[in-house]
LUMMAR-161239 format. One record per residue: residue number from 1; x, y, z of N, C-alpha, C in turn. Coordinates in steps of 0.02 Angstrom, whole numbers, always signed. Example, Ala and Ser with C-alpha at 12.3 -4.5 7.8 and 13.67 -1.06 7.14 Angstrom:
% residues 2
 num n_east n_north   n_up ca_east ca_north  ca_up c_east c_north   c_up
   1   +660    -284   +390    +615     -225   +390   +660    -165   +390
   2   +642    -112   +354    +684      -53   +357   +645      +2   +394
This chain:
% residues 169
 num n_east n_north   n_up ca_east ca_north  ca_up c_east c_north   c_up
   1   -547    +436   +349    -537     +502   +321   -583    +509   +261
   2   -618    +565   +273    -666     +598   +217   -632    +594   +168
   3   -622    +594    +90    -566     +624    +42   -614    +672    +10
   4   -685    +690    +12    -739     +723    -16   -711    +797     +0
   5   -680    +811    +52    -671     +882    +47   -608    +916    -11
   6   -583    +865    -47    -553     +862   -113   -607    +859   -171
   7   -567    +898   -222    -610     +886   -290   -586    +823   -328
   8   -631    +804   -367    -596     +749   -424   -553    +791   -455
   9   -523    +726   -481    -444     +750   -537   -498    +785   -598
  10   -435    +826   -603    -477     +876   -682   -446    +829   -742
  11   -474    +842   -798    -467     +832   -866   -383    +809   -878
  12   -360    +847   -849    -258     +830   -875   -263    +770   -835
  13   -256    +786   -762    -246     +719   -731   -267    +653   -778
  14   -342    +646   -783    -377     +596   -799   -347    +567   -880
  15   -321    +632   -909    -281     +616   -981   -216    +580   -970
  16   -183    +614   -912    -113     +603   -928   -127    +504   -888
  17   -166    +481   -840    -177     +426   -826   -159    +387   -889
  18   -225    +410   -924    -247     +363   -994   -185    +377  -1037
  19   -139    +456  -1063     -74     +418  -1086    -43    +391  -1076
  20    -31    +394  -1006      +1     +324   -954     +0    +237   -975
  21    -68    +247  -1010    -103     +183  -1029   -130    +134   -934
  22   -151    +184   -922    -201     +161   -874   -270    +144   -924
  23   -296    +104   -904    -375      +94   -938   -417    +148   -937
  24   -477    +166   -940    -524     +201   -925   -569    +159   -872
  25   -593    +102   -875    -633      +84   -838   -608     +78   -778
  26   -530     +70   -774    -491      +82   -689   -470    +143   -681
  27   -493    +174   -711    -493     +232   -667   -576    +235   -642
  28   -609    +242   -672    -669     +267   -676   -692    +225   -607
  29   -679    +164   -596    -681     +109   -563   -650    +140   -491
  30   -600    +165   -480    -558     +161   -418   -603    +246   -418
  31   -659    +273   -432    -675     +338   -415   -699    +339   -353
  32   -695    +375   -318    -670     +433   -349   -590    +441   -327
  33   -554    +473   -397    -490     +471   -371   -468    +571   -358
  34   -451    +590   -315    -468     +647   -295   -397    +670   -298
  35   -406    +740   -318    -347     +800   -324   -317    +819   -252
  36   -270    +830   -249    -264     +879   -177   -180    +896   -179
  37   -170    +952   -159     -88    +1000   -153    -74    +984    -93
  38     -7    +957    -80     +13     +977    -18    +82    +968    -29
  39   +123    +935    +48    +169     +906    +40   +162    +847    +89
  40   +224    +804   +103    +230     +765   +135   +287    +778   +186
  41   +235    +764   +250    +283     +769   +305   +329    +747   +342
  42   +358    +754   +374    +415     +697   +403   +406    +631   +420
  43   +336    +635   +435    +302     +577   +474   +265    +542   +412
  44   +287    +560   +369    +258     +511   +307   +187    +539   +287
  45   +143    +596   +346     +80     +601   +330    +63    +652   +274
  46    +22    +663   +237      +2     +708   +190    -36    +790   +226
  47    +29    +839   +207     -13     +914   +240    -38    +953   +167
  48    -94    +976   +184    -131    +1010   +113    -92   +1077   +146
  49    -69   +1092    +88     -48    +1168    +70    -70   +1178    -16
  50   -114   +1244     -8    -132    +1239    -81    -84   +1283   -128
  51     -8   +1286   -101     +24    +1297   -151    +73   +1246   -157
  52    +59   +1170   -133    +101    +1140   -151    +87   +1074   -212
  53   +124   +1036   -208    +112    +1005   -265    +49    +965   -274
  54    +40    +929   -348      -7     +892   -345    -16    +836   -332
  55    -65    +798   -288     -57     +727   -261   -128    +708   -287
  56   -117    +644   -315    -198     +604   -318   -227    +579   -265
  57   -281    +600   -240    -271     +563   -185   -334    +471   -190
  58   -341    +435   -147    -351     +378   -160   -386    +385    -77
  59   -442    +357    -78    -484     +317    -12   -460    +235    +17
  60   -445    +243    +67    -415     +168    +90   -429    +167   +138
  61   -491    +156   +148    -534     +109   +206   -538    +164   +254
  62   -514    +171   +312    -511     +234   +361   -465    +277   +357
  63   -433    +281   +310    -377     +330   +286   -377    +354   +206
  64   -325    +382   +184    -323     +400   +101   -253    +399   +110
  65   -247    +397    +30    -171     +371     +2   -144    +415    -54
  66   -117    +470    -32     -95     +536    -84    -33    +516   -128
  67    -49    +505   -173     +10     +509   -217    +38    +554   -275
  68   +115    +575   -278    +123     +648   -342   +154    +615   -381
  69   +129    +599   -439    +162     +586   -503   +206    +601   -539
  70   +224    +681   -505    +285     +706   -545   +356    +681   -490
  71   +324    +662   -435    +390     +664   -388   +396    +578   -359
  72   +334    +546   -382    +350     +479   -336   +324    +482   -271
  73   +315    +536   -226    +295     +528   -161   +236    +510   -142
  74   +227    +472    -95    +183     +438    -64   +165    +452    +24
  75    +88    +484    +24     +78     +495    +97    +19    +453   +129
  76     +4    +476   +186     -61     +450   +205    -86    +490   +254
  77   -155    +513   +270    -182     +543   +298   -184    +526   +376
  78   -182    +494   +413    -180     +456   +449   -138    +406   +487
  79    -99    +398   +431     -40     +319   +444    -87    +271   +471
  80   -149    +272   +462    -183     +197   +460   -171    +143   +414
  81   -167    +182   +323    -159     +123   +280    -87    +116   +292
  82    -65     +37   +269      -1      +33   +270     +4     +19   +194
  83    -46     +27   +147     -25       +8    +79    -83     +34    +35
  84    -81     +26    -13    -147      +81    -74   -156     -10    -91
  85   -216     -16    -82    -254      -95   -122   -260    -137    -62
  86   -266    -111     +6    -273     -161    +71   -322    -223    +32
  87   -365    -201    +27    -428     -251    +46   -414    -319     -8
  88   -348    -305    -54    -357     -380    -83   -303    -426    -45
  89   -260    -389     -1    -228     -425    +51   -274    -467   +100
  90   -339    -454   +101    -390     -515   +153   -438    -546    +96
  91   -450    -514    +29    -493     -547    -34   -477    -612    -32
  92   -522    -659    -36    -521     -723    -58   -508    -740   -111
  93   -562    -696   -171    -513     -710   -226   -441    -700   -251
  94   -414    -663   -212    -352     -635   -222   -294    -719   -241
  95   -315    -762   -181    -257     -803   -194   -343    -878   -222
  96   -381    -866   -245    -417     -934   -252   -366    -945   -350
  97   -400   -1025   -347    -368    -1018   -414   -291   -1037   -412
  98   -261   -1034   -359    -160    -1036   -350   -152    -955   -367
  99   -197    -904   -377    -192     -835   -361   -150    -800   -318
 100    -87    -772   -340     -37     -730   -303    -75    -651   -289
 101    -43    -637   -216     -72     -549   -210     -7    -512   -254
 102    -28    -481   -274     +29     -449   -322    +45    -386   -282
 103   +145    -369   -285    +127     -302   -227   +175    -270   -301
 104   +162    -206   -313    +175     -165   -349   +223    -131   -348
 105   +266     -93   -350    +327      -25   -337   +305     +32   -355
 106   +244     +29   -382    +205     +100   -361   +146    +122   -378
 107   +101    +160   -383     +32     +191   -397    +19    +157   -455
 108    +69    +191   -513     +66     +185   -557    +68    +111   -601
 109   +121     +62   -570    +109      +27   -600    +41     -35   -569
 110    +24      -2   -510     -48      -32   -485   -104     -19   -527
 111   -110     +22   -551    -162      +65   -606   -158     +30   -657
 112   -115     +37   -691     -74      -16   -762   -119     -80   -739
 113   -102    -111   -691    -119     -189   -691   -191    -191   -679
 114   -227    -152   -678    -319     -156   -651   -309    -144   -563
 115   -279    -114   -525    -286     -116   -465   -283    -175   -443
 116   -239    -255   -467    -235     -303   -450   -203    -321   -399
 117   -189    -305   -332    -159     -298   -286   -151    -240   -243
 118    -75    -197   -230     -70     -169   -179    -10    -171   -204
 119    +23     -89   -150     +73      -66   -169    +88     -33    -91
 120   +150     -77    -62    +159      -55     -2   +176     +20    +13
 121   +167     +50    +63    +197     +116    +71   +239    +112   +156
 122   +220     +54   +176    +262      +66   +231   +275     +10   +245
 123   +354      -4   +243    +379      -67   +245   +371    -109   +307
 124   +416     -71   +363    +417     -110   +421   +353    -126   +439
 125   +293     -97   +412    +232     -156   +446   +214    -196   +379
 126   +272    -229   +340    +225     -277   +288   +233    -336   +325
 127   +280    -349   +365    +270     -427   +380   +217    -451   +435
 128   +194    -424   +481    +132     -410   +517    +56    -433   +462
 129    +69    -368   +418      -1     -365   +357    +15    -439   +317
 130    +43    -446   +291     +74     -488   +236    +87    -565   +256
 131   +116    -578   +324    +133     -644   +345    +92    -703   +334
 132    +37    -695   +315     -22     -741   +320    -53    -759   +235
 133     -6    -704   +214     -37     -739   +136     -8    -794   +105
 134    -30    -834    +67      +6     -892    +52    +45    -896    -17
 135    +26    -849    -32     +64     -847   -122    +72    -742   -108
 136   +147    -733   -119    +141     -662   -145   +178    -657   -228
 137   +166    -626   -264    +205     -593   -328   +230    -527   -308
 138   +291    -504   -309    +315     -441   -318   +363    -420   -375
 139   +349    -359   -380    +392     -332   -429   +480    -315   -419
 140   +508    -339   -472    +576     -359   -447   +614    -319   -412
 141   +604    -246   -436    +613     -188   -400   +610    -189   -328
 142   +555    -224   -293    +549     -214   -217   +589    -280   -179
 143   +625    -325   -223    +635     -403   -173   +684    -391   -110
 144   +731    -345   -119    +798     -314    -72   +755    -298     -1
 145   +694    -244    -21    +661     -222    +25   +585    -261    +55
 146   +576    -310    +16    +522     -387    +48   +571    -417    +77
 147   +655    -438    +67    +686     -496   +114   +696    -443   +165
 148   +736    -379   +158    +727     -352   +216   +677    -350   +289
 149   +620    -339   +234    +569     -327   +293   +516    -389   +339
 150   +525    -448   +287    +484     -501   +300   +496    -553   +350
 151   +517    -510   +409    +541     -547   +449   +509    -509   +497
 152   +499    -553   +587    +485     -510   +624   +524    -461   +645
 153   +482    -403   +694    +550     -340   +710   +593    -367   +746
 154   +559    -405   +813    +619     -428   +825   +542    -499   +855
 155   +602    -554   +885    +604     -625   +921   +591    -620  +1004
 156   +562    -645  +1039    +567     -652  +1079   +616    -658  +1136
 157   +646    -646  +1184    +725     -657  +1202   +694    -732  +1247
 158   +756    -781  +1229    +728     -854  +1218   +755    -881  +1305
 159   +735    -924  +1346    +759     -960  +1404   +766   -1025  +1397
 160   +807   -1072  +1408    +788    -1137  +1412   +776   -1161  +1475
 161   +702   -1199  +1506    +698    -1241  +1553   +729   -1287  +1564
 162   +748   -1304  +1609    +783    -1379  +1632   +761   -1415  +1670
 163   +710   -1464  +1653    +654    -1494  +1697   +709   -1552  +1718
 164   +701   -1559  +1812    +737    -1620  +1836   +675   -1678  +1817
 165   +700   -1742  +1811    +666    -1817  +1813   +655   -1818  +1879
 166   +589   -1825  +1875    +580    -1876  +1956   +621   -1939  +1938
 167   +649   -1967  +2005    +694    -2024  +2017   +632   -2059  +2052
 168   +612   -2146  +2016    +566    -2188  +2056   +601   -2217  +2106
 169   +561   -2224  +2153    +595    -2250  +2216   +569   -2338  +2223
């Protein structure tokens, strides 16, 4: 997904970040971070309506990641990303060092930390994305919903063989 047919965040946005105590250089860094109204649809995806609210929106690989600050909500253009910060979920540096992927509870406090991780938006596929990392950090806020989800959907339905012995003659 293009996010170019959005404008950058204006002047408030980019202020109210920095009263936030987001850095400047992460923002400036994660640019472009782009404006766009809509709402969020049933299906979790982001619809532009330009009388609806305001969402930042965010580029994530073949999709974008809308988020509204005044409300918490979280969409995606696509439902390709399953999280805002994919790419440090396969980064090497992410875990070199005894390096944990850090997963966040939201935009905001991803921003706060330098974009040091990822901030899931869709649970039931974290254990799929996620199963393979070897160190995670999460924020305490999400652990109810990591034991929940970190499991497969479901198991295989199991048979036992019963191999006869050949008898030597």
């Amino acid at each position: 997904m293009d996010i170019e047919r959005f404008p950058f965040i204006e002047f408030r946005q980019f202020d109210w970040l920095r009263r936030a105590g987001v850095d400047t250089t992460v923002i400036t860094r994660r640019m472009p971070i782009r404006l766009a109204h809509g709402t969020v649809a049933g299906d979790g995806r982001f619809d532009v309506d330009p009388e609806g609210r305001g969402f930042l929106a965010f580029s994530e690989g073949d999709d974008a990641v809308f988020w509204c600050p005044a409300t918490g909500q979280t969409a995606t253009w696509s439902g390709i990303a399953f999280a805002l910060g994919e790419a440090a979920i396969l980064a090497p540096e992410t875990f070199a060092f005894d390096g944990h992927l850090n997963v966040y509870a939201t935009p905001l406090e991803w921003l706060l930390s330098g974009c040091d991780g990822c901030v899931v938006l869709d649970w039931p596929r974290a254990f799929d994305r996620l199963r393979d990392c070897p160190r995670i950090a999460i924020s305490e806020s999400l652990l109810f919903l990591y034991r929940r989800h970190m499991k497969p959907a479901r198991l295989p339905e199991l048979s036992v063989l019963v191999v006869r012995k050949a008898v030597s003659a």
